[in-house]
C-alpha positions as CSV (number, residue, x, y, z in Angstrom):
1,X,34.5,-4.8,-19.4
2,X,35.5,-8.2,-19.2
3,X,33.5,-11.2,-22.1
4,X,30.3,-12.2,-20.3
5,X,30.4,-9.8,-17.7
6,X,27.3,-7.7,-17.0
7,X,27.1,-4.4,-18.9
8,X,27.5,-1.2,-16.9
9,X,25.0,0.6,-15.2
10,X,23.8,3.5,-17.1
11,X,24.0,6.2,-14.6
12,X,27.0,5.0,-12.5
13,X,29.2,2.5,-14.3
14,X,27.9,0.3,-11.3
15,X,27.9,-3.8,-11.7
16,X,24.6,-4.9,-12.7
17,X,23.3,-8.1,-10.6
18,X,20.3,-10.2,-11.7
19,X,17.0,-9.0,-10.1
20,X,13.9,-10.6,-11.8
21,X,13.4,-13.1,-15.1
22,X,10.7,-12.0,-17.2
23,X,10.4,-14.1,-19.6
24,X,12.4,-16.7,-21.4
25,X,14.0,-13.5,-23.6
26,X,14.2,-10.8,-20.8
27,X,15.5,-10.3,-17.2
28,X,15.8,-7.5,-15.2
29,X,19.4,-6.6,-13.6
30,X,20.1,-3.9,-10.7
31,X,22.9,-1.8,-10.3
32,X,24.5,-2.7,-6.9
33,X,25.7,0.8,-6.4
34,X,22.8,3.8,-7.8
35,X,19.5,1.0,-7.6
36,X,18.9,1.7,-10.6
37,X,17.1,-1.5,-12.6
38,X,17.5,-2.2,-16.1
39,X,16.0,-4.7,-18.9
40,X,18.8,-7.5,-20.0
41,X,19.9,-8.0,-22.6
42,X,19.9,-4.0,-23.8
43,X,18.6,-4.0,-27.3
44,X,20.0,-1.5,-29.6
45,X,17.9,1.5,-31.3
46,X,17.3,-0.7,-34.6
47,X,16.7,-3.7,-32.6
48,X,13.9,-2.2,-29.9
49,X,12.5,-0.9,-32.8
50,X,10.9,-3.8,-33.9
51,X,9.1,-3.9,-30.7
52,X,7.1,-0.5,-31.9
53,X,5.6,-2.1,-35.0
54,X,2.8,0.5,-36.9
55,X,0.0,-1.3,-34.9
56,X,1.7,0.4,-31.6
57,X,0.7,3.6,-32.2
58,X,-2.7,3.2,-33.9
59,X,-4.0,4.2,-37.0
60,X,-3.8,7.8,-37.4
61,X,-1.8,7.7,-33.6
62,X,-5.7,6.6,-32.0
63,X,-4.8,3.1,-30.2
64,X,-8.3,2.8,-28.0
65,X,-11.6,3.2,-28.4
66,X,-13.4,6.1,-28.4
67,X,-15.2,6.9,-24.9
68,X,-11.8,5.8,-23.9
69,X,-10.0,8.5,-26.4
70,X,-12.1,11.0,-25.4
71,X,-11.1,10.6,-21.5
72,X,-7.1,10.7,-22.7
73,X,-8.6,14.0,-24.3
74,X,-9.6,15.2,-20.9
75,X,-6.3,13.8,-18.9
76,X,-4.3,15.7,-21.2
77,X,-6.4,18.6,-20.7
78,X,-5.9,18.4,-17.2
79,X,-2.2,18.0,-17.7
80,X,-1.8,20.9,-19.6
81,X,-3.6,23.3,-16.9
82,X,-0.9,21.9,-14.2
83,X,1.4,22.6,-16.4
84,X,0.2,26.3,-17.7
85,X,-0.4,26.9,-13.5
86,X,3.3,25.8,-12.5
87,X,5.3,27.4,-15.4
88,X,6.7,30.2,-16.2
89,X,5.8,32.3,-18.8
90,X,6.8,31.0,-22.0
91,X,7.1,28.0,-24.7
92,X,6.9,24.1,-23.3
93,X,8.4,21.3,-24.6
94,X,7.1,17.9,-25.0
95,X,9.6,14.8,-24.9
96,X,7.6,12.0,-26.7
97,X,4.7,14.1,-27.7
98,X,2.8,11.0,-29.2
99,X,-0.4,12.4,-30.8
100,X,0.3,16.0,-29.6
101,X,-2.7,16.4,-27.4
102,X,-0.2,18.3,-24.6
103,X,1.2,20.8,-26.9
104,X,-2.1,21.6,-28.4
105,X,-4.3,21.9,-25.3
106,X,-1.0,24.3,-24.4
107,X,-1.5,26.4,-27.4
108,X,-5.3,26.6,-26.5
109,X,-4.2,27.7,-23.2
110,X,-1.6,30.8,-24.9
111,X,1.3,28.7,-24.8
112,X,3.7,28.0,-27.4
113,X,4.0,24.7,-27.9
114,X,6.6,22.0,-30.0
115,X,7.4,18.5,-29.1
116,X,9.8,15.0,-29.8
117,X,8.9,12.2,-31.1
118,X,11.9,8.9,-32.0
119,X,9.7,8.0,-35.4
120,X,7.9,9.6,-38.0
121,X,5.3,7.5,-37.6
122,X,4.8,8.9,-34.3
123,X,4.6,12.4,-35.2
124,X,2.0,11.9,-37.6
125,X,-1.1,12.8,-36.0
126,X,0.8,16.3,-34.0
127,X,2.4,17.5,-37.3
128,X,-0.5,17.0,-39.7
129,X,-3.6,17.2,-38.1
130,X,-3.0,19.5,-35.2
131,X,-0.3,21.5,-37.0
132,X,2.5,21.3,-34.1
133,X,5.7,21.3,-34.6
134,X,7.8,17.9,-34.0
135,X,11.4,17.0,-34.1
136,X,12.3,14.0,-35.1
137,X,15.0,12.3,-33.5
138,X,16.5,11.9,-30.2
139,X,16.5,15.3,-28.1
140,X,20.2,15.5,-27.9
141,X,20.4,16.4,-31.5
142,X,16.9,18.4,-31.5
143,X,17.4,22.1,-32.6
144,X,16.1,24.1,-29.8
145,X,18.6,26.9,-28.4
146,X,19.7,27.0,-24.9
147,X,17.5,28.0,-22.1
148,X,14.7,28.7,-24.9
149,X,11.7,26.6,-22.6
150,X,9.8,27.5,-19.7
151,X,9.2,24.0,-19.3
152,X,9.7,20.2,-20.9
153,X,8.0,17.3,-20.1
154,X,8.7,14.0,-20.4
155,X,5.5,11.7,-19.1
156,X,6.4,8.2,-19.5
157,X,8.9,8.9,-21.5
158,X,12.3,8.5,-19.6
159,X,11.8,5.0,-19.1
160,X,12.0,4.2,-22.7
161,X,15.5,6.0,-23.3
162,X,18.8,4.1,-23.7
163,X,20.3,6.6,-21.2
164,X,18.2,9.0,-19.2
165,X,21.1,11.0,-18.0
166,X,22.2,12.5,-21.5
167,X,18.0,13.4,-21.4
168,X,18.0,15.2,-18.7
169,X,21.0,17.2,-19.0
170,X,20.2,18.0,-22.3
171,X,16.4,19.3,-20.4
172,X,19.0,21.0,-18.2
173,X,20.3,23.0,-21.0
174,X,16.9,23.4,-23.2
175,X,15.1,25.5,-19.7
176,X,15.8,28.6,-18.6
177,X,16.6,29.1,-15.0
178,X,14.2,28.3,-12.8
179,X,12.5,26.1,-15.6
180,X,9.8,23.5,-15.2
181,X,10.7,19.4,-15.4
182,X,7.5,17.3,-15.6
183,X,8.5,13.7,-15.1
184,X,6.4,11.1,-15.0
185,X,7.4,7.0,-15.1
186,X,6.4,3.4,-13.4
187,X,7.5,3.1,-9.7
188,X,9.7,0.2,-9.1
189,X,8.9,0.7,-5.7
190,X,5.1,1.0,-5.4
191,X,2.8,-1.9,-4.1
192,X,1.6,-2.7,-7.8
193,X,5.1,-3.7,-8.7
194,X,5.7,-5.9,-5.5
195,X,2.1,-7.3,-6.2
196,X,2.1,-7.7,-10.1
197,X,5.8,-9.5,-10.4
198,X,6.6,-10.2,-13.7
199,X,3.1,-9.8,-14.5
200,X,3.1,-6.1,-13.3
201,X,1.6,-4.6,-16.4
202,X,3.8,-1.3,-16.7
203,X,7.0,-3.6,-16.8
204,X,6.3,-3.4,-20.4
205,X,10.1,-5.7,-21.5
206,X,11.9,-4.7,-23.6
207,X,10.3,-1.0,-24.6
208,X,11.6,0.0,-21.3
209,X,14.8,0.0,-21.2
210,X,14.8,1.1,-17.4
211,X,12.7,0.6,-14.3
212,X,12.8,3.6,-11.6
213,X,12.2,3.5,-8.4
214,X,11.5,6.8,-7.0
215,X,14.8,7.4,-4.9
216,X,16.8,6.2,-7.8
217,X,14.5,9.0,-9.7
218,X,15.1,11.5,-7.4
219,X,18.8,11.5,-6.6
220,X,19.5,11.3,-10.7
221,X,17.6,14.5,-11.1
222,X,19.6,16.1,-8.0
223,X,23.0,14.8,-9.7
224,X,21.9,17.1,-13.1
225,X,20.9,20.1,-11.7
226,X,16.8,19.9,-10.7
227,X,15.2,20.4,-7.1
228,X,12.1,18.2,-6.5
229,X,9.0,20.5,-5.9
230,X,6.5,17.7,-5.7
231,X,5.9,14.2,-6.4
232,X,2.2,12.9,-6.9
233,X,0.9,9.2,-6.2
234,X,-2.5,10.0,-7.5
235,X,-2.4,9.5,-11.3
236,X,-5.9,8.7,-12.0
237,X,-5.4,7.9,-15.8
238,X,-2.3,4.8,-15.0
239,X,-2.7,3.5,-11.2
240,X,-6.3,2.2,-11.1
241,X,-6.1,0.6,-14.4
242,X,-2.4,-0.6,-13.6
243,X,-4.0,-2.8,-10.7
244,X,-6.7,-4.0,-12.6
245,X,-4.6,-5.8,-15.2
246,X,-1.5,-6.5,-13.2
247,X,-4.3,-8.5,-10.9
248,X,-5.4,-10.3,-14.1
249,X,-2.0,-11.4,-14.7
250,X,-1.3,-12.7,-12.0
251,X,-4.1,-15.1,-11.7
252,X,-2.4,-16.3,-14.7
253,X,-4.6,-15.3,-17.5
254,X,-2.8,-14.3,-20.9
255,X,-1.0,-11.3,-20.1
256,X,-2.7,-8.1,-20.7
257,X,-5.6,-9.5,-22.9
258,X,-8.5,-6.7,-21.4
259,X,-5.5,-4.0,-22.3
260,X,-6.0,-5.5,-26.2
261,X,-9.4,-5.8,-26.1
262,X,-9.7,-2.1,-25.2
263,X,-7.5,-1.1,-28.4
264,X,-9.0,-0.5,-32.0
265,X,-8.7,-3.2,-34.2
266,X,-6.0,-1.3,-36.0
267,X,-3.4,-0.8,-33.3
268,X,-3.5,-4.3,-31.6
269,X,-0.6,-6.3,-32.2
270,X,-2.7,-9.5,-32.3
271,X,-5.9,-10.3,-33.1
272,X,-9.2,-9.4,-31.2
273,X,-9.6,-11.2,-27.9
274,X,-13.0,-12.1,-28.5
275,X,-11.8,-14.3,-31.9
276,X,-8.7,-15.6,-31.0
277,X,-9.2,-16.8,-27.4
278,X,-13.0,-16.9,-26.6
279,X,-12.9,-19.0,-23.8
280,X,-9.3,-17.0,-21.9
281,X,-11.7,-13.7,-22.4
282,X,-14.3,-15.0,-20.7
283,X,-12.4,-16.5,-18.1
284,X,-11.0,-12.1,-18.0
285,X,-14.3,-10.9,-17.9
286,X,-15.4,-13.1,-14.7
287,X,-12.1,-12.9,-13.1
288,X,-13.0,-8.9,-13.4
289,X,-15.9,-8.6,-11.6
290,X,-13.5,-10.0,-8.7
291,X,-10.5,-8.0,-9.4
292,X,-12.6,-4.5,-9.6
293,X,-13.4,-3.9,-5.6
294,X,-9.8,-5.0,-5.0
295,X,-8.2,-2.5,-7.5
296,X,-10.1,0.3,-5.8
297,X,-9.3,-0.7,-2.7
298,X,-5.5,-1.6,-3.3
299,X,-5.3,2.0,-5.2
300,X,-7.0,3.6,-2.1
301,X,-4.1,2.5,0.1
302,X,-0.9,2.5,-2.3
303,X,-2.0,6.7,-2.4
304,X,-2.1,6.2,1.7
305,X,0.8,4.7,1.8
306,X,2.4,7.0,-1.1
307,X,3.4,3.9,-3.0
308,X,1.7,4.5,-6.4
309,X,2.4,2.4,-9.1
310,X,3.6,5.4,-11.5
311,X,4.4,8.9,-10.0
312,X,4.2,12.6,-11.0
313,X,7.2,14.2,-10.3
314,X,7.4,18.0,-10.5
315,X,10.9,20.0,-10.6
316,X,12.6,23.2,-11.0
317,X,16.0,23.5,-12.9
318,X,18.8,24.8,-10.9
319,X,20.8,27.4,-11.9
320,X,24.1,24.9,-12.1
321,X,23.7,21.4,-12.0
322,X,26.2,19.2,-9.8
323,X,29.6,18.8,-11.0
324,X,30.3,16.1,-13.0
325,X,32.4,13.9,-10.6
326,X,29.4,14.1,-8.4
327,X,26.8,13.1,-11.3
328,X,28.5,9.3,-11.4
329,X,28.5,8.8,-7.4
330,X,26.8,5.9,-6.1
């Protein structure tokens, strides 16, 4: 690659064009070739790193309050039946298990359970309070023996990986035939991303390294080996809140200030809303009682339209995956 030229695309070595400024740090670029859109400049491992400071996860991994902790409690829940319905018999994997809330509602289901997690951090809550087991580290270098899964899961996970290919292959390898893939991310391509712009509040620059649209999704998981079963545009715990704050970004209100007033005080990255900018949370709470009908309405039609702004995606691992020549095709 030539100085000051672009850096490649991820999954096809395609040029990389500018798509959308952010801010005056980060811009989004798209591969002319796969679609596939990506956050410029890529920071490294150490340097994203700084952008998942201890406040991120919470204290004790709990980042909202608790009525809202308790309904996480009872989307994993469901997540874990869907899962336990559509797999085979046998042990799940959990890529970015977070707080381990999947694995254990698995194990109270029969299941055996582990997960991944990038930080120790991280981990905390699964390994020590709910006794599950976590790897630490990226999932290429986990443990875990070939074809020893019935299913892994990665729910808004993918989008935060340098390269998502080397994930998924290595899922590939981890499932037995005929294996469950659970993938859930933003859509690119959904009405809340046209609508929210830069303000669209699961852009989330620069912890996403990558931004998928749902054809880009789809043909990468044909090109290592998976056959879509089912995609869903109803995810009831990201899409209605998605509109709700990308709305209050774009009438220009600081961006995502109801998302921090909703957090604990220990896992917000600045201070309470209600101290630090009275008068801009006031001006959120008012702009609210506006935005509300319109959320429910908007989320009514992007599931009409099938244009949700984060989708379900449900697959089955093949027993070969497509040779490599064909992996890195436009």
């Amino acid at each position: 690659m030539e100085p000051g030229a672009a850096p490649e695309c991820r999954l096809c070595s395609g040029e990389m064009r500018p798509f959308l400024d952010v801010d005056e740090r980060f811009s989004l670029a798209r591969c002319a070739a796969c679609g596939l859109v990506s956050t410029r400049p890529e920071l490294d491992e150490e340097a994203v790193g700084a952008y998942y400071p201890p406040e991120y996860y919470g204290k004790r991994n709990r980042r909202f309050h608790p009525l809202l902790e308790r309904l996480i409690v009872v989307f994993r829940g469901r997540r874990a039946r869907l899962v336990d319905r559509r797999a085979r018999p046998g042990s799940v994997l959990d890529v970015g298990c977070g707080r381990g809330l999947l694995p254990a509602q698995l194990r109270a289901l029969g299941r055996e359970a582990c997960g991944t997690e990038l930080s120790e951090g991280a981990a905390t809550h699964a390994r020590e309070v709910l006794g599950i087991p976590v790897f630490v580290g990226p999932l290429e270098e986990s443990p875990y023996e070939d074809a020893s899964f019935a299913a892994v899961v990665f729910w808004h996970v993918l989008e935060h990986l340098r390269d998502p290919r080397a994930a998924l292959r290595c899922a590939w390898r981890l499932l037995a035939p005929g294996g469950l893939l659970v993938v859930a991310v933003p859509n690119l391509e959904s009405l809340q991303a046209r609508v929210g712009g830069r303000g669209w509040f699961h852009l989330d620059v620069p912890r996403h390294y990558h931004h998928f649209g749902l054809a880009v999704l789809a043909r990468l998981l044909d090109e290592e080996g998976f056959d879509v079963e089912e995609v869903s545009h109803f995810a009831l715990e990201q899409n209605p809140y998605g509109w709700i704050q990308s709305l209050l970004n774009r009438l220009g209100l600081p961006a995502n200030l109801l998302y921090a007033a909703l957090k604990r005080d220990g896992a917000r990255e600045v201070e309470h809303p209600v101290r630090s900018a009275p008068f801009a949370f006031a001006l959120t709470l008012l702009a609210l009682v506006a935005v509300l009908p319109f959320s429910g309405l908007l989320f009514t039609a992007e599931l009409l339209l099938r244009r949700g702004g984060t989708v379900e995606v449900w697959a089955r691992r093949r027993e070969a995956p497509a040779p490599d020549a064909a992996r890195r095709r436009p």
